[in-house]
MILODREN-573434 format. One line per field, with one value per residue: x, y, z of N, C-alpha, C in turn; residue in three letters; residue number from 1. Coordinates in Angstrom, 1 decimal, always signed. Layout:
% MILODREN-573434
n.x	c(X  ...)
n.y	c(Y  ...)
n.z	c(Z  ...)
ca.x	c(X  ...)
ca.y	c(Y  ...)
ca.z	c(Z  ...)
c.x	c(X  ...)
c.y	c(Y  ...)
c.z	c(Z  ...)
lumvex	c(ala  ...)
marba	c(NUM  ...)
***
This chain:
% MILODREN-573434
n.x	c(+0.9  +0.7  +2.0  -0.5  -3.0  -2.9  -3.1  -5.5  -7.1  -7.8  -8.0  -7.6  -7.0  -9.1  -7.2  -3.9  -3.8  -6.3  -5.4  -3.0  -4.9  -6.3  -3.6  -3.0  -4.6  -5.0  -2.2  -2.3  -4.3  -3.2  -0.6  -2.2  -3.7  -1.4  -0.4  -2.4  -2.4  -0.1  -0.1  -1.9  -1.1  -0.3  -2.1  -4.0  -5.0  -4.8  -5.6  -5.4  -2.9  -2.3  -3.1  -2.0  +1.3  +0.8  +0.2  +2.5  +3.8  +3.3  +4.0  +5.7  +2.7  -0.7  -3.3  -6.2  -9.3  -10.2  -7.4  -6.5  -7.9  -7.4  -5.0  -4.8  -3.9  -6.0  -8.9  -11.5  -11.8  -13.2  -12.4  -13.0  -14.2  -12.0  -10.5  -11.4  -11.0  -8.1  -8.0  -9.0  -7.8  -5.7  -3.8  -3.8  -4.7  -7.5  -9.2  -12.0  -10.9  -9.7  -10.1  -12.1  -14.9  -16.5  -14.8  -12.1  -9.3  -6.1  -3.8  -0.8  +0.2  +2.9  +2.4  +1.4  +3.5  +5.2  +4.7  +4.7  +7.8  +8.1  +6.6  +8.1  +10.0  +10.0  +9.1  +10.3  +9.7  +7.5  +8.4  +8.7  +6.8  +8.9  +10.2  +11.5  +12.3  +14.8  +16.9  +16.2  +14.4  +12.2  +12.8  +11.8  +9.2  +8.2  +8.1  +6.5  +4.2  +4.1  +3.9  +0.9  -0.5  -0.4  -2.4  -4.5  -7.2)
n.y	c(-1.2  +1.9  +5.7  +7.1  +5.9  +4.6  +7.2  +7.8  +6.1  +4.8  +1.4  +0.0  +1.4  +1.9  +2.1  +3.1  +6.1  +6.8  +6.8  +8.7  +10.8  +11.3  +11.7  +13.9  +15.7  +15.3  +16.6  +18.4  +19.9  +20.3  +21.5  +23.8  +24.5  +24.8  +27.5  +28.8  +29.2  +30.0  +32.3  +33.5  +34.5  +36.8  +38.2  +38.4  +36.6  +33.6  +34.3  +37.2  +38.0  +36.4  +38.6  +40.7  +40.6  +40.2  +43.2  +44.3  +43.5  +45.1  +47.8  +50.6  +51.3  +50.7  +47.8  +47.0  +45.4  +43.3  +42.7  +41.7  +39.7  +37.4  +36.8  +35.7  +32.8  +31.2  +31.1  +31.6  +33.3  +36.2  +39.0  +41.6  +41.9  +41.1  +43.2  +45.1  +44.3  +44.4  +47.2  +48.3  +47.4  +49.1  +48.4  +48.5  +50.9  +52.2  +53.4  +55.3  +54.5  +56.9  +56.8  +54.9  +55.1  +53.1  +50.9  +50.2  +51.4  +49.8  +49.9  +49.2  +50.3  +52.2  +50.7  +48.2  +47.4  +46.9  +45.5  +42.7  +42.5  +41.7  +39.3  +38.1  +37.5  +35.6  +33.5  +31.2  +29.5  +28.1  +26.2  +23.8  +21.5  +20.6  +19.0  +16.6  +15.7  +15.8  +17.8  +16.6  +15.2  +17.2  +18.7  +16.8  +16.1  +19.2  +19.2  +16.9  +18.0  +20.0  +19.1  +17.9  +20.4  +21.3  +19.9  +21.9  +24.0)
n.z	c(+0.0  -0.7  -0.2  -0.5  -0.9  +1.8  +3.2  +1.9  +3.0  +0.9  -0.5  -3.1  -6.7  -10.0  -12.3  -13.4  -14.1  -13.1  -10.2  -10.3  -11.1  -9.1  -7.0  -7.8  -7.6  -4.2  -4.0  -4.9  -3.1  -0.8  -1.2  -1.2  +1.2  +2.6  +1.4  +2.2  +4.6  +5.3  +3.7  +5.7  +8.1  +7.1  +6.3  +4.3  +1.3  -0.7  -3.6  -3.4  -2.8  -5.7  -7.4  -6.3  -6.9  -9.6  -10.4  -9.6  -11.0  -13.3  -12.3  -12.9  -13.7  -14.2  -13.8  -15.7  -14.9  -16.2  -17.5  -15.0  -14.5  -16.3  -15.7  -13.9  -11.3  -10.1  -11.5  -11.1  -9.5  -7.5  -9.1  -8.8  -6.4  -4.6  -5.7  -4.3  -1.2  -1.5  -1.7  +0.4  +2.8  +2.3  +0.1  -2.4  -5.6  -7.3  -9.3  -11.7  -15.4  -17.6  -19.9  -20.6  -18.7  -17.7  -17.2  -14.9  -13.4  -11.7  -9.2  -7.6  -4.4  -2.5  +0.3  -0.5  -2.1  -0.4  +1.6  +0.1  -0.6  +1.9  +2.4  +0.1  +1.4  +2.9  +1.1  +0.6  +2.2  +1.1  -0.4  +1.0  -0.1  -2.1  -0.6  -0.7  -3.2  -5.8  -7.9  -10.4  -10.7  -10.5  -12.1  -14.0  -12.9  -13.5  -16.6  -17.0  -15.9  -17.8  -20.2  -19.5  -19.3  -21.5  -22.9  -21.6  -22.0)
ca.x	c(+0.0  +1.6  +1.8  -1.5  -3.7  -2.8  -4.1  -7.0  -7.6  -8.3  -7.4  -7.0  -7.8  -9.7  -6.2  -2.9  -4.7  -7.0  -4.5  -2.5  -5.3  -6.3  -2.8  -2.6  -5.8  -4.4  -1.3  -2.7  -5.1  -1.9  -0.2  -3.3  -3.9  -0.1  -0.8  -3.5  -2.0  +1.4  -0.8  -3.0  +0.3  +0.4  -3.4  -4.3  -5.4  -3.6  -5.4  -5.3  -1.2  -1.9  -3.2  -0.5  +2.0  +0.3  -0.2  +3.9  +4.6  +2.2  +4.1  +4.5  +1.8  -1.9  -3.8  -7.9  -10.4  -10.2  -5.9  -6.0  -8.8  -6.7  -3.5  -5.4  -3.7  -7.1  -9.9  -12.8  -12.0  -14.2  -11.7  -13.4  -13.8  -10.9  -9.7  -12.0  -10.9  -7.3  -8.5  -10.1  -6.6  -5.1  -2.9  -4.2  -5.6  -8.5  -10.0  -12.1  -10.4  -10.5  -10.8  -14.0  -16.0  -16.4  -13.3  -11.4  -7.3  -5.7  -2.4  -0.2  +1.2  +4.1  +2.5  +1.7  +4.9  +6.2  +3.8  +4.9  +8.5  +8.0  +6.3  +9.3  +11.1  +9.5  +8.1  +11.0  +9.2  +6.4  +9.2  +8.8  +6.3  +9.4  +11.4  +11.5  +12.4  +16.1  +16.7  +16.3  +13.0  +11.3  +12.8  +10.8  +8.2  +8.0  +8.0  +5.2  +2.8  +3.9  +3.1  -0.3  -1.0  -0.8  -4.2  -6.0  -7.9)
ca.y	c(+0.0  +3.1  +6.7  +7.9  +4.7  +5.3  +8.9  +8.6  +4.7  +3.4  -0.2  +0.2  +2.6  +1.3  +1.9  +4.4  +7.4  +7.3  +7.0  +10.1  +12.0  +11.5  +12.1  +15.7  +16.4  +15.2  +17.2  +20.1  +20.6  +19.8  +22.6  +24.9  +24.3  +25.3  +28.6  +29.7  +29.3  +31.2  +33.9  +34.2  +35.7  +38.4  +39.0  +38.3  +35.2  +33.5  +35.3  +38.4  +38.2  +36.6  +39.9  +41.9  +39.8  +40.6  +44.5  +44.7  +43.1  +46.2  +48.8  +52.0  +51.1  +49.6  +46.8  +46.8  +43.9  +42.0  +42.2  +40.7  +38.0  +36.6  +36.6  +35.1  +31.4  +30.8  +31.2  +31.4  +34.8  +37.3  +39.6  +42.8  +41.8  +40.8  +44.4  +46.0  +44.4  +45.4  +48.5  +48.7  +47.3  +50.3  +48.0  +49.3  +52.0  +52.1  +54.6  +55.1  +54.8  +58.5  +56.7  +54.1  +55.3  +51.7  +50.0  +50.4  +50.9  +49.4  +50.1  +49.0  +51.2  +51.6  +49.3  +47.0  +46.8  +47.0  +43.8  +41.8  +42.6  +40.9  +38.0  +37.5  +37.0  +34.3  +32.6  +29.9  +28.1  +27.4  +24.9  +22.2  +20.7  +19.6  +18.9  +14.9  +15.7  +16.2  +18.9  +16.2  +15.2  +18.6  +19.1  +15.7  +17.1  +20.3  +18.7  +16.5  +19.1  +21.3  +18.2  +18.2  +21.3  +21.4  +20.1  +23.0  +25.4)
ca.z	c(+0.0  -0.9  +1.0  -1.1  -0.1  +3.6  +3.7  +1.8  +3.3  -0.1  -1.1  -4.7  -8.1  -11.2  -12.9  -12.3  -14.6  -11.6  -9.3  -11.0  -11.0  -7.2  -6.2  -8.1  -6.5  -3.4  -3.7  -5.6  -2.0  +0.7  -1.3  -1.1  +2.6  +3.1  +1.0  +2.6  +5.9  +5.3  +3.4  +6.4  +8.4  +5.9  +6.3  +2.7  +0.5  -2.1  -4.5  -3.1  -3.2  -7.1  -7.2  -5.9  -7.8  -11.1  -10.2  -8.9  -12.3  -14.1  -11.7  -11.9  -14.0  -13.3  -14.6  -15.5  -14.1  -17.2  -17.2  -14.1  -14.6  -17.4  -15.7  -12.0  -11.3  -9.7  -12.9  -10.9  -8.7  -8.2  -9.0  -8.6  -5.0  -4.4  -5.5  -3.6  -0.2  -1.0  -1.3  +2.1  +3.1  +1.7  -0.4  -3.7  -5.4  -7.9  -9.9  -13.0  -16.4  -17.8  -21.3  -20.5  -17.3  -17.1  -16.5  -13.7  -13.6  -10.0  -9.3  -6.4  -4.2  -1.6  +1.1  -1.3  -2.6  +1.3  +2.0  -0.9  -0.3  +3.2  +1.7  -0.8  +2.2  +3.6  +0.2  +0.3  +3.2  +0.1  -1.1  +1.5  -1.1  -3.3  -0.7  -1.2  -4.7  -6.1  -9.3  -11.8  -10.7  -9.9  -13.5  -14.7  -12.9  -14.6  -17.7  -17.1  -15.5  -19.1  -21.1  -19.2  -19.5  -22.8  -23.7  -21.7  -23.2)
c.x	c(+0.9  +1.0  +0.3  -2.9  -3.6  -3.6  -5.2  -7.8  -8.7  -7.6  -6.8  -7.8  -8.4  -8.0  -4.9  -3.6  -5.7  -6.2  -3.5  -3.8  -5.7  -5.1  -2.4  -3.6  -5.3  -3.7  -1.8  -3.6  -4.3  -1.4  -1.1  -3.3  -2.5  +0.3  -1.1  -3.2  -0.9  +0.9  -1.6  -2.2  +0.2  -0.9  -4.2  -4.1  -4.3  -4.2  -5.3  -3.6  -1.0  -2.1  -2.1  +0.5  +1.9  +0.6  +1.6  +4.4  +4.1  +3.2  +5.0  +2.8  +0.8  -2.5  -5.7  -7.7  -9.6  -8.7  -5.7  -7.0  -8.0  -5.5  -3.7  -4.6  -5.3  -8.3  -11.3  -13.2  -12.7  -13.0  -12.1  -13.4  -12.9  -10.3  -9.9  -11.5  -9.3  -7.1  -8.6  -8.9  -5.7  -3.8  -2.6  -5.0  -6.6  -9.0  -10.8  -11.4  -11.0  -10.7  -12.1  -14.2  -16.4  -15.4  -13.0  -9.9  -6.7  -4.2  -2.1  +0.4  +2.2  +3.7  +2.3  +2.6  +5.7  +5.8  +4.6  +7.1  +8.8  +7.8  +7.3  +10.4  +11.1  +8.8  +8.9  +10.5  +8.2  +7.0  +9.0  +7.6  +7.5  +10.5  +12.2  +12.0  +14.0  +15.5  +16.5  +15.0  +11.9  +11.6  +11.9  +9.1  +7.4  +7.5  +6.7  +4.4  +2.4  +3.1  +1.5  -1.0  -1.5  -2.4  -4.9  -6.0  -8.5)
c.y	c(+1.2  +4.1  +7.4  +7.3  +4.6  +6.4  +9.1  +7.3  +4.3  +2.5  +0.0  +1.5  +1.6  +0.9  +3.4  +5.5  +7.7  +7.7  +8.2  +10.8  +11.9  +11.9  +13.6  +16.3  +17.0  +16.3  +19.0  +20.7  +20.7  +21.4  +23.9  +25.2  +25.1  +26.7  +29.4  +29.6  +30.0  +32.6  +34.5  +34.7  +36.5  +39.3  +39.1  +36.9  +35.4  +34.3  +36.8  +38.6  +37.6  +38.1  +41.2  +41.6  +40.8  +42.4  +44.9  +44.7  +44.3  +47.5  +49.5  +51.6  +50.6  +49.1  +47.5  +45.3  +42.7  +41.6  +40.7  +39.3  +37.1  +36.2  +35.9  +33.5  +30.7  +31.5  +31.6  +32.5  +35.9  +38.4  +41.2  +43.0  +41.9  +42.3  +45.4  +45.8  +44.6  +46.8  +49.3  +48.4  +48.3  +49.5  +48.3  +50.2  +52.2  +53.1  +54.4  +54.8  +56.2  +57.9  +55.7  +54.3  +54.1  +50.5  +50.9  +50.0  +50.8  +49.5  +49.8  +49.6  +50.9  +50.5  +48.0  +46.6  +45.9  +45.2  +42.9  +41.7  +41.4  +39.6  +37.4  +36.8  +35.5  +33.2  +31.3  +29.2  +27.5  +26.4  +23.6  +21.2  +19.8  +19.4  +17.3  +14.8  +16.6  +17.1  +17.9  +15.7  +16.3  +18.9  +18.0  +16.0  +17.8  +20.3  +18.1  +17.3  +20.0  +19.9  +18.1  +18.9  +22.0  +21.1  +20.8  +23.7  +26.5)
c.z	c(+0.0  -0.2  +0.8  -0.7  +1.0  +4.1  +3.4  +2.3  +2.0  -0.7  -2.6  -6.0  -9.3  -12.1  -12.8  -13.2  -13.5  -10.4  -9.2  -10.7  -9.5  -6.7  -6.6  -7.8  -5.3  -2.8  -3.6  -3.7  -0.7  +0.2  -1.0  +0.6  +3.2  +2.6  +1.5  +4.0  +6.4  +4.9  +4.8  +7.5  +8.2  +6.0  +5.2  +2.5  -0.4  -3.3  -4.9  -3.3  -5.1  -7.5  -7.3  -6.8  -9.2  -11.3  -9.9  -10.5  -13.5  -13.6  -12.4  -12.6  -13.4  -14.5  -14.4  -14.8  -14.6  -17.0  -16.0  -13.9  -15.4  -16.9  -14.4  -12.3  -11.2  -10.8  -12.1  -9.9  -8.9  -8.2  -8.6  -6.6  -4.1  -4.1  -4.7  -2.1  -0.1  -1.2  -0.1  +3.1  +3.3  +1.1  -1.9  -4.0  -6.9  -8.0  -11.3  -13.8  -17.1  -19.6  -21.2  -19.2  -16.5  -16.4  -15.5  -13.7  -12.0  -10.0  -7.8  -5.8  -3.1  -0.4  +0.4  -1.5  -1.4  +1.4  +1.1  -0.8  +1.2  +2.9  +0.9  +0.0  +3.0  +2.7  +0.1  +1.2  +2.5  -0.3  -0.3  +0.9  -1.6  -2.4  -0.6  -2.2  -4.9  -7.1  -10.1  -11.7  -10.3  -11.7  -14.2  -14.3  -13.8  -15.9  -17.8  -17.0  -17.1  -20.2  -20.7  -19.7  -21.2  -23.4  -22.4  -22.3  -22.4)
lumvex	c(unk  unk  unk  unk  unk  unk  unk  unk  unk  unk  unk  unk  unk  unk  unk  unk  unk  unk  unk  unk  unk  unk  unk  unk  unk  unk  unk  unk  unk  unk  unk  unk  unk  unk  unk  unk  unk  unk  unk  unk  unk  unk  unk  unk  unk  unk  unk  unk  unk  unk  unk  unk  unk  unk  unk  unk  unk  unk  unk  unk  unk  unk  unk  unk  unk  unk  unk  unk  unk  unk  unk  unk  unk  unk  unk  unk  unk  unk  unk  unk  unk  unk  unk  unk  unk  unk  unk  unk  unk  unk  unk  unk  unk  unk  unk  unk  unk  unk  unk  unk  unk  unk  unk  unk  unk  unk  unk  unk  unk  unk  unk  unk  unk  unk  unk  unk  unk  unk  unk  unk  unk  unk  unk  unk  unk  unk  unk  unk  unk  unk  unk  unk  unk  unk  unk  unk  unk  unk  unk  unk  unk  unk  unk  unk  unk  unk  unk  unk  unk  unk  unk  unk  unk)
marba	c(1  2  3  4  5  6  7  8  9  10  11  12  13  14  15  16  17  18  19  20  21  22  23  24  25  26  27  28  29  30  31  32  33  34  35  36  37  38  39  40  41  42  43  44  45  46  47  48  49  50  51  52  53  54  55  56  57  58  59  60  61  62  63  64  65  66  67  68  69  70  71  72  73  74  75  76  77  78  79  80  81  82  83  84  85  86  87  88  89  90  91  92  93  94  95  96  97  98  99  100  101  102  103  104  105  106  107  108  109  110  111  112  113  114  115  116  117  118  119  120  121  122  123  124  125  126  127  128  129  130  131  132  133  134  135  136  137  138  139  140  141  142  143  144  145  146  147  148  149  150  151  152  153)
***
């Protein structure tokens, strides 16, 4: 019985494509759980730092809604929300667009930066995911997940 059969106390899979996809489930929610528990330190979700991330990578500049829905790791964020509670943060700053009345341009400013800066410092404790794993399989890894990835859409 292997380490994945233990944790989730089941006996066997239909076949390993089952068993692959339950253990990147698995993983995919171990990692999440350890995300959302170092972000909540900082005071802020994980997607509220994809967020920040995205907006640092924009700076001086600022991104619209849409920019940052397309560039979100997480697809399914309300991102408007999102911007609005770092807002209320005072980690960002939001205003109309003076060319569409409708969009909205967000830009990150110095505590944001400050915050994220902090976070950078402490983001290698996110590594104890790979740390079972030498460079030549985190690089095998990599590889597979891109061969995955390939067929989304």
């Amino acid at each position: 019985m292997s380490n994945l059969e233990k944790l989730i106390t089941q006996k066997t899979f239909q076949n390993d494509r089952q068993r692959g996809l339950v253990s990147l489930i698995f993983v995919g929610n171990w990692i999440t759980s350890q995300h959302q528990q170092f972000f909540k330190e900082y005071g802020i979700t994980m997607q509220q730092f994809n967020i920040l991330r995205i907006l640092r990578g924009q700076h001086p500049g600022s991104a619209n809604i849409n920019l940052l829905k397309e560039r979100m790791l997480d697809k399914m964020s309300d991102v408007s929300r999102l911007v609005e509670r770092l807002r209320k943060a005072d980690l960002v700053e939001r205003k109309n667009s003076e060319l569409d009345r409708r969009a909205v341009e967000v830009r990150i400013n110095e505590k944001g930066l400050q915050l994220l800066k902090e976070i950078d410092a402490d983001l290698n404790k996110l590594n104890d995911a790979f740390e079972s794993l030498n460079e030549s399989e985190i690089s095998q890894l990599n590889q597979l997940l891109d061969k995955m990835l390939n067929s989304y859409h």
